[in-house]
DRENKOL-119167 format. One line per field, with one value per residue: x, y, z of N, C-alpha, C, O in turn; residue in three letters. Coordinates in Angstrom, 1 decimal, always signed. Example, Ala and Ser with C-alpha at 12.3 -4.5 7.8 and 13.67 -1.06 7.14 Angstrom:
<atoms>
n.east <- +13.2;+12.8 .
n.north <- -5.7;-2.2 .
n.up <- +7.8;+7.1 .
ca.east <- +12.3;+13.7 .
ca.north <- -4.5;-1.1 .
ca.up <- +7.8;+7.1 .
c.east <- +13.2;+12.9 .
c.north <- -3.3;+0.0 .
c.up <- +7.8;+7.9 .
o.east <- +14.2;+13.4 .
o.north <- -3.3;+1.1 .
o.up <- +8.5;+8.0 .
residu <- ALA;SER .
</atoms>
This chain:
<atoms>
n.east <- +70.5;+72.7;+74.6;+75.1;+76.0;+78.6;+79.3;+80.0;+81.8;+84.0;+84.7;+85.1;+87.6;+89.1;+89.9;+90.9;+93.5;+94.4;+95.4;+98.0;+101.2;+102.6;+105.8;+108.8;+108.7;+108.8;+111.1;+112.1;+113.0;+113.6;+113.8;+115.1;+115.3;+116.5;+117.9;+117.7;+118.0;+118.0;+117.4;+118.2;+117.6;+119.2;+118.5;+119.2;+119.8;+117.4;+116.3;+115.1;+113.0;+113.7;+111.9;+111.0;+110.9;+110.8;+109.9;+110.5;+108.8;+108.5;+111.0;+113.1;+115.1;+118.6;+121.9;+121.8;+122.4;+122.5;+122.3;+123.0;+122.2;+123.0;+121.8;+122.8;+122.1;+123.5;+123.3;+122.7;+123.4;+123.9;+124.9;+125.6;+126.3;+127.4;+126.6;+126.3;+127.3;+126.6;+126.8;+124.7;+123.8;+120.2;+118.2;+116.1;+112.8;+114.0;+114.7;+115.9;+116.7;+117.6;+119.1;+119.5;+120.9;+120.8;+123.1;+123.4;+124.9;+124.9;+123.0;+122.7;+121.0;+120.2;+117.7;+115.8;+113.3;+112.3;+109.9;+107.7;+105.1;+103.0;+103.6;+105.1;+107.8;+111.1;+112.9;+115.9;+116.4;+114.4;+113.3;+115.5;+115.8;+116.9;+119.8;+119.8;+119.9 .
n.north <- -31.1;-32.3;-32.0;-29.1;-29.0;-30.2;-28.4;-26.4;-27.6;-27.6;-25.2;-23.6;-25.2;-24.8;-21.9;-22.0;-23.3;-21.4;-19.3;-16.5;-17.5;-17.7;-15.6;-14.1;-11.2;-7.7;-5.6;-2.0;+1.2;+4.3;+7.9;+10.3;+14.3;+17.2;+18.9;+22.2;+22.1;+20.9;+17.1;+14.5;+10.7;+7.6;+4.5;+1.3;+1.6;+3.3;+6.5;+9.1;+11.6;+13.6;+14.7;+16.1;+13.8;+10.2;+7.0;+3.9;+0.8;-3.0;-4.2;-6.5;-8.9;-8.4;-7.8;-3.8;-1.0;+2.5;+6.0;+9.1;+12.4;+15.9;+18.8;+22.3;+26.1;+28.4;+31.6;+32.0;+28.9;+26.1;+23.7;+20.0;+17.5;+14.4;+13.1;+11.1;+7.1;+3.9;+0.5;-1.7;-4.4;-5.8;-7.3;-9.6;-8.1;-5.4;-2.6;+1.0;+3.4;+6.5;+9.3;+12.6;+15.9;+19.1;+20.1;+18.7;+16.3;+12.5;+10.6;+6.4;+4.6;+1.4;-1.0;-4.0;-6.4;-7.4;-9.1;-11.5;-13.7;-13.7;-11.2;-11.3;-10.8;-11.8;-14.1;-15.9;-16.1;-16.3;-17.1;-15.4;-12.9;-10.6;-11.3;-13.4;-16.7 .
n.up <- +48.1;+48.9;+46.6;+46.9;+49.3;+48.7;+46.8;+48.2;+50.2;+47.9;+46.9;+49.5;+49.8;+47.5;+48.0;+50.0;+49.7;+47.4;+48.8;+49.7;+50.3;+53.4;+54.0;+53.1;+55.5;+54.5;+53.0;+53.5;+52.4;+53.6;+53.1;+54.1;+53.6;+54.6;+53.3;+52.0;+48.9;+45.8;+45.5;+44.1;+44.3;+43.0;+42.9;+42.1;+39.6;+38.7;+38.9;+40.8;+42.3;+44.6;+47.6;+50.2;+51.8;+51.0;+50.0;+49.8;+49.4;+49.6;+48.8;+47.6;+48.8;+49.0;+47.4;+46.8;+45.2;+45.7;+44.9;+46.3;+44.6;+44.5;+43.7;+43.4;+42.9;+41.7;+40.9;+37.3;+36.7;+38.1;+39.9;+40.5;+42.5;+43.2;+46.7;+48.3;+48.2;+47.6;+48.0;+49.5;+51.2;+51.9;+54.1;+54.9;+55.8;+57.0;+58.0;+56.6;+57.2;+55.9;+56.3;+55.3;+56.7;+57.4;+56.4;+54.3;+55.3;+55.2;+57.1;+57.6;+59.0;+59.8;+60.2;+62.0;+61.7;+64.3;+65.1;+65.3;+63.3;+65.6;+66.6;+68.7;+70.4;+69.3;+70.3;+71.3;+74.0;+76.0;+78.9;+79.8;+81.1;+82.2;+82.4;+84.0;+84.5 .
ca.east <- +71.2;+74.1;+75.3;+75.4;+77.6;+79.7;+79.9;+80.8;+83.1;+85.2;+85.1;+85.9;+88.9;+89.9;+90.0;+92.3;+94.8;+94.9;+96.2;+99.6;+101.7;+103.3;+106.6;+109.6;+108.5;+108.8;+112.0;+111.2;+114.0;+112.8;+115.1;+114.7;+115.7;+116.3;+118.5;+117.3;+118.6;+117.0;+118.0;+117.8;+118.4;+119.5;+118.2;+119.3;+119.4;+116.3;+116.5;+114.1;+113.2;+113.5;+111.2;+111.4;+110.7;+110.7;+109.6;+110.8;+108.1;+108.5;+112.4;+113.3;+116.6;+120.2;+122.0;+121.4;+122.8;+122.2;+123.5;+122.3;+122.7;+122.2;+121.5;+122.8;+121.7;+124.7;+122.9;+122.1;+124.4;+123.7;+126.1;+125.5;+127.5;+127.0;+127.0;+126.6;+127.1;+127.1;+125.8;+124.5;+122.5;+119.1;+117.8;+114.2;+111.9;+115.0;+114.1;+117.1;+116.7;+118.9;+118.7;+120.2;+120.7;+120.7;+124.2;+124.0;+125.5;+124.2;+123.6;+122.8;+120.4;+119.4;+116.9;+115.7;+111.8;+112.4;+108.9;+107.3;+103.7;+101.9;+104.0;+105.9;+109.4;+111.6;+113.6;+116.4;+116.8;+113.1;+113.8;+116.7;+115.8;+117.7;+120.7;+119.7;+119.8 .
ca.north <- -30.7;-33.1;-31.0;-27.9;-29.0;-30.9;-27.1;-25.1;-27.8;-27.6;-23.6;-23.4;-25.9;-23.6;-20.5;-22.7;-23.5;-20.1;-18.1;-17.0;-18.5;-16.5;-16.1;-13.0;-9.9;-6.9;-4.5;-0.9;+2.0;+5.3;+8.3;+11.7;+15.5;+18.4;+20.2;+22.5;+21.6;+19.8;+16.3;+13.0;+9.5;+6.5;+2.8;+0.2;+2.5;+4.0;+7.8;+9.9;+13.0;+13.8;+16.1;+15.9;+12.2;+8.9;+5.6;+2.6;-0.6;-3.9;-3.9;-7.8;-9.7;-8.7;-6.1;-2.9;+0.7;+3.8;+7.2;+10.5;+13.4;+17.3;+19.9;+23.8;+26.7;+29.8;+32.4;+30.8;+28.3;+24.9;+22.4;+18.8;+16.5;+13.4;+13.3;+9.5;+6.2;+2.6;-0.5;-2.6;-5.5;-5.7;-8.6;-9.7;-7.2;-4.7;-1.0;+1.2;+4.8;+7.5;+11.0;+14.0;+16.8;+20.8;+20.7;+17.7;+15.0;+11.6;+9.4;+5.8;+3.4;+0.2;-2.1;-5.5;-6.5;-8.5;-9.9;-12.8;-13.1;-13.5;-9.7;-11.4;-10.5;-12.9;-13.7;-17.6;-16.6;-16.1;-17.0;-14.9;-11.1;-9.9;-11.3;-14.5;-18.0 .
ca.up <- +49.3;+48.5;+45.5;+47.5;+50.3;+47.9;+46.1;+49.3;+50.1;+46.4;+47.2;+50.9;+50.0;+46.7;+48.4;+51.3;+48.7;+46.6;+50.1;+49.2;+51.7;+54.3;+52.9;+54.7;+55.3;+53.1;+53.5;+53.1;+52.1;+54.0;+52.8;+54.7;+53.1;+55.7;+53.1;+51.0;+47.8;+45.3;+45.5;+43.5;+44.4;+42.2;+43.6;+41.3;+38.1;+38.8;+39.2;+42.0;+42.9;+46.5;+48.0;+51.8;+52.5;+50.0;+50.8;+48.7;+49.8;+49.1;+48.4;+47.3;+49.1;+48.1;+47.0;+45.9;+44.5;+45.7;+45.0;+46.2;+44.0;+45.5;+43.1;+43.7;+42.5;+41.9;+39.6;+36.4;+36.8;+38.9;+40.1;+40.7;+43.3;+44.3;+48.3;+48.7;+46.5;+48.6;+47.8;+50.6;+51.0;+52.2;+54.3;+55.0;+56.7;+57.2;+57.1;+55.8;+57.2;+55.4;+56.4;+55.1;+57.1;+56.1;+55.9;+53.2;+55.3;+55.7;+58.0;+57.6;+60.0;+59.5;+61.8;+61.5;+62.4;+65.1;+65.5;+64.6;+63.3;+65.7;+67.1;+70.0;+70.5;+68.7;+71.3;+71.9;+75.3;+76.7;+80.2;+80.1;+80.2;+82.6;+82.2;+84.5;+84.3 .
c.east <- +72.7;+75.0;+75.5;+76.8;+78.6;+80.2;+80.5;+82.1;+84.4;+85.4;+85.9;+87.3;+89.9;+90.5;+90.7;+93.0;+95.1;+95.0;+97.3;+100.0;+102.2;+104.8;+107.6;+108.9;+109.0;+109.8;+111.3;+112.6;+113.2;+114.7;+114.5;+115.3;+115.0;+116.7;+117.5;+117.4;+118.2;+118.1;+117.4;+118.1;+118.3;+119.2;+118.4;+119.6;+118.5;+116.3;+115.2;+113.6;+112.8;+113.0;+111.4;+111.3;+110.0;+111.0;+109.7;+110.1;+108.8;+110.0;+112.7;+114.9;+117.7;+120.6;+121.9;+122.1;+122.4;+123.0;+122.3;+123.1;+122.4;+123.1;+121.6;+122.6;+123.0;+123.9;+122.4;+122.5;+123.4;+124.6;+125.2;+126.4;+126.8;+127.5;+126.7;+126.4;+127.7;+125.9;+125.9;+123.8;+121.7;+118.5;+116.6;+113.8;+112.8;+114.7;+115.3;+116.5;+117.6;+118.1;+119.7;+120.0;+121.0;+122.0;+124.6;+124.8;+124.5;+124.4;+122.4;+121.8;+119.8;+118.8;+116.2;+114.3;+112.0;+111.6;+108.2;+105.9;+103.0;+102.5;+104.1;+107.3;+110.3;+113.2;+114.7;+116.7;+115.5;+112.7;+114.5;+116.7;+116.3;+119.4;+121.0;+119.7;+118.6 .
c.north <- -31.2;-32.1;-29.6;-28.1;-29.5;-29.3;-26.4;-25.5;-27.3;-25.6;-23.7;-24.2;-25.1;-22.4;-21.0;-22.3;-22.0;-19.0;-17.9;-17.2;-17.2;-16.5;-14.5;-12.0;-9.1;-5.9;-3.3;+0.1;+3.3;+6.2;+10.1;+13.0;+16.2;+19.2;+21.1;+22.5;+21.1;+18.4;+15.3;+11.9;+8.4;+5.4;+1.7;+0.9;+3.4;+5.5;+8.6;+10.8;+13.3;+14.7;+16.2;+14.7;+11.4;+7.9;+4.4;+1.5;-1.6;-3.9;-5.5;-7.9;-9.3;-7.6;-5.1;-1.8;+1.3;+4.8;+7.9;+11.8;+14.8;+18.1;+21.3;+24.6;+27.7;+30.7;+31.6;+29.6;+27.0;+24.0;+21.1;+18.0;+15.9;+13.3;+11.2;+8.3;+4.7;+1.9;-1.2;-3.4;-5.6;-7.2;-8.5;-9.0;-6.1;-3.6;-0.1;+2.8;+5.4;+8.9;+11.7;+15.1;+17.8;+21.1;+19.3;+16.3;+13.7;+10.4;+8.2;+4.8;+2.1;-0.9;-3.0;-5.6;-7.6;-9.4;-10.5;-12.6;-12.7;-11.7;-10.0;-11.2;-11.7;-13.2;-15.3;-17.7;-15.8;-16.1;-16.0;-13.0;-10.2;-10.4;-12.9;-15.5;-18.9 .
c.up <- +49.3;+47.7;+46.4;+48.4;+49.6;+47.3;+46.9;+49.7;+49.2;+46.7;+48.1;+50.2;+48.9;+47.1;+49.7;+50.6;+47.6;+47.1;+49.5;+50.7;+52.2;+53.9;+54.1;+54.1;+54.6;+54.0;+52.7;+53.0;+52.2;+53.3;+53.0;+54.0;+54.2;+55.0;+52.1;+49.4;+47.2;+45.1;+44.7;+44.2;+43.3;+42.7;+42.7;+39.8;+38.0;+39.7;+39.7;+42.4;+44.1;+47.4;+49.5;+52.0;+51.1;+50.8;+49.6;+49.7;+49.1;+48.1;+48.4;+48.4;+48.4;+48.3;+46.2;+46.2;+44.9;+46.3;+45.0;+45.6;+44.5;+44.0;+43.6;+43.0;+42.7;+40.9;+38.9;+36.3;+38.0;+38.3;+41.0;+41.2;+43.8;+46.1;+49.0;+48.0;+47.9;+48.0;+48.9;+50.1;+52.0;+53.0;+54.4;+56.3;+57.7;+56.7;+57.1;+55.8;+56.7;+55.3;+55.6;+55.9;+56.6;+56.0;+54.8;+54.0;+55.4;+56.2;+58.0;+58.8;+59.4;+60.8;+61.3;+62.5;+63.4;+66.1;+64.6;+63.9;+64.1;+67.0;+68.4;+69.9;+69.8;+69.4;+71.4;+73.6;+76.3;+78.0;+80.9;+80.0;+81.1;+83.2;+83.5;+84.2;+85.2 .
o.east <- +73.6;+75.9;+76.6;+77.9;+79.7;+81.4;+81.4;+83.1;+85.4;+86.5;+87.1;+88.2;+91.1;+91.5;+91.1;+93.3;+96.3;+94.8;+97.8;+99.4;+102.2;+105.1;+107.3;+108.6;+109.9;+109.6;+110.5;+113.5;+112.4;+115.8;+113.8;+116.4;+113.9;+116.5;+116.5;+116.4;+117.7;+119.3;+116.2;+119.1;+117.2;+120.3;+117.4;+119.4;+118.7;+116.2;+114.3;+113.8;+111.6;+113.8;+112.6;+112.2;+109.0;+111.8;+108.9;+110.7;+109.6;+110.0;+112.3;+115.6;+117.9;+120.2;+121.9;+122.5;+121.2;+123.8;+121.3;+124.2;+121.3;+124.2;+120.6;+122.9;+123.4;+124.2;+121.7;+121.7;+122.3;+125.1;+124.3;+127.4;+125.9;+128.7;+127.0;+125.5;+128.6;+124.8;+127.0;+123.2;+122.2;+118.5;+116.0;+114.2;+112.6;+114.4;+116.0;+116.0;+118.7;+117.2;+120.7;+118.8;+121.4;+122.3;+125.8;+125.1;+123.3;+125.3;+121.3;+122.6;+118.9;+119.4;+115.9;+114.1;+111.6;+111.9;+108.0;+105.4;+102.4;+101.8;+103.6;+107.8;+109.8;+114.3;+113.9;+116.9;+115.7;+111.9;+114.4;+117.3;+116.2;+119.9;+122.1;+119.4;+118.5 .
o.north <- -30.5;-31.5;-29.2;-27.7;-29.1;-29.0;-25.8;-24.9;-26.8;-25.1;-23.7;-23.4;-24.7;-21.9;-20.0;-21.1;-21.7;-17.9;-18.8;-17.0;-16.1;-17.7;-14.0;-11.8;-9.6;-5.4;-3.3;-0.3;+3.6;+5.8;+10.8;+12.6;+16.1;+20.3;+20.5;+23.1;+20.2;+18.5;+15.1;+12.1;+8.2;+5.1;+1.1;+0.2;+4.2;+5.6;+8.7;+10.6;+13.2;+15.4;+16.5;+14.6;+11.8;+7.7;+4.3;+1.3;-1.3;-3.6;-6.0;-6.9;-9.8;-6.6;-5.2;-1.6;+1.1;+5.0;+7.8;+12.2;+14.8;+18.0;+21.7;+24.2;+27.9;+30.3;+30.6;+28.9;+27.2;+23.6;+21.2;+17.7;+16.1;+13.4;+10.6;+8.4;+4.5;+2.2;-1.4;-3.4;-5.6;-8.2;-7.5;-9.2;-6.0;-3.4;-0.6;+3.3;+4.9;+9.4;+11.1;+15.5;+17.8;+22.2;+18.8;+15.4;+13.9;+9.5;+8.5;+4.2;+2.1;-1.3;-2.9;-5.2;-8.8;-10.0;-10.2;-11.5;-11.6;-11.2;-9.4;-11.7;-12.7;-12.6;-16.2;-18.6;-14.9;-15.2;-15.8;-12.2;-9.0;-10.0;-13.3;-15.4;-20.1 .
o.up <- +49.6;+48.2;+46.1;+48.4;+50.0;+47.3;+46.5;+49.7;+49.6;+46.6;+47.9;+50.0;+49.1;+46.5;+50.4;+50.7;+47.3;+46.6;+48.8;+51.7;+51.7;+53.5;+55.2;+52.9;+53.9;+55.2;+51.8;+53.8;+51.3;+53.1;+52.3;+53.9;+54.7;+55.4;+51.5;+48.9;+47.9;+44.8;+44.7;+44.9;+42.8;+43.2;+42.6;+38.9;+37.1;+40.9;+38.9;+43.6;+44.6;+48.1;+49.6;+52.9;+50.5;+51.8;+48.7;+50.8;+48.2;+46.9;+49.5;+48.7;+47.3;+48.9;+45.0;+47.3;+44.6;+47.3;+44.4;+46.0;+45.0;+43.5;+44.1;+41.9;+43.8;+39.8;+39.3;+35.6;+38.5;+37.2;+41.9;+40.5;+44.6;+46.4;+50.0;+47.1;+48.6;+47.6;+49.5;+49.0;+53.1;+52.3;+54.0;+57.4;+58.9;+55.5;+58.0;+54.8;+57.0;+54.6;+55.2;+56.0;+55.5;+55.6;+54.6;+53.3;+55.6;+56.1;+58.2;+59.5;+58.6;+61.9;+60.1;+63.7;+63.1;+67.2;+63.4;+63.9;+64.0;+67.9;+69.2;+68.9;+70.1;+69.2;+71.6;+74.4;+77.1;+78.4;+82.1;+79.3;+80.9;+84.2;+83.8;+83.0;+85.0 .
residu <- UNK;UNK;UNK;UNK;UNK;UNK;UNK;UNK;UNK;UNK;UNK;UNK;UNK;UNK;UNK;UNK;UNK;UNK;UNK;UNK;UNK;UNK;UNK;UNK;UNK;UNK;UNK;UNK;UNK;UNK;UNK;UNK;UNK;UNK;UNK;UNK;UNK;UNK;UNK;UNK;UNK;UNK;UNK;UNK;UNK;UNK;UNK;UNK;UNK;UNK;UNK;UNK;UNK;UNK;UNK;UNK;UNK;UNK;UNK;UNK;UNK;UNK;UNK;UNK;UNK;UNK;UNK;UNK;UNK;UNK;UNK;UNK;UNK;UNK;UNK;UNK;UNK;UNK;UNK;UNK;UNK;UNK;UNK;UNK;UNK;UNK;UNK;UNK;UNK;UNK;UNK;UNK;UNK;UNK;UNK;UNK;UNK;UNK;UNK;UNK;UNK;UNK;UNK;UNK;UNK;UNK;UNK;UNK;UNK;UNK;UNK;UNK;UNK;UNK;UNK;UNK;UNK;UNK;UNK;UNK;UNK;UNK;UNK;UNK;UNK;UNK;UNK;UNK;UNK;UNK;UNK;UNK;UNK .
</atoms>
């Protein structure tokens, strides 16, 4: 009986310690198509193909590249122009909307997860929510 609990112990305490830790949340790079056009995008070097909606997970800290390319169609003929080229940087658990709309432009959002684990508001002025003291 000894040896047993001594085994569940040496488990239970392994399987403590080989949690990964909680560590920042994971940024995510959403990237919308409304136009018709076939489109690519570029993220670090790495080239895309853009069907109506792409989702880059798990995007590391820093900064990063990206260009979108739009593909037209004239006869046999196709032309290629890039329509946007910016490097930004990415913080922790920062999601990084970019639309295109059907006339090719784009537009840009970025939002920041601004809750904690346990999914309370992450707030320095808690008392303070409408503008009171």
């Amino acid at each position: 009986m000894k040896k047993i609990f001594t085994l569940i112990a040496v488990l239970f305490s392994v399987t403590t310690f080989a949690a990964p830790a909680p560590g920042p949340k994971a940024s995510k790079i959403s990237i919308s198509n409304n136009d018709r056009a076939m489109m690519q995008v570029k993220i670090d070097g790495n080239l895309y193909n853009l069907n109506n909606t792409f989702v880059m997970d798990n995007i590391r800290t820093g900064n990063h590249s990206i260009t979108i390319y739009k593909t037209e169609s004239a006869g046999f003929r196709k032309k290629t122009s890039m329509i946007y080229n910016s490097s930004m940087y990415v913080a922790p658990a920062q999601l990084i909307d970019i639309d295109i709309n059907r006339n090719g432009k784009v537009v840009v959002k970025t939002t920041t997860n601004k809750f904690d684990r346990d999914n309370r508001y992450d707030r320095d002025d808690r008392n303070d929510h409408y503008g009171r003291h």
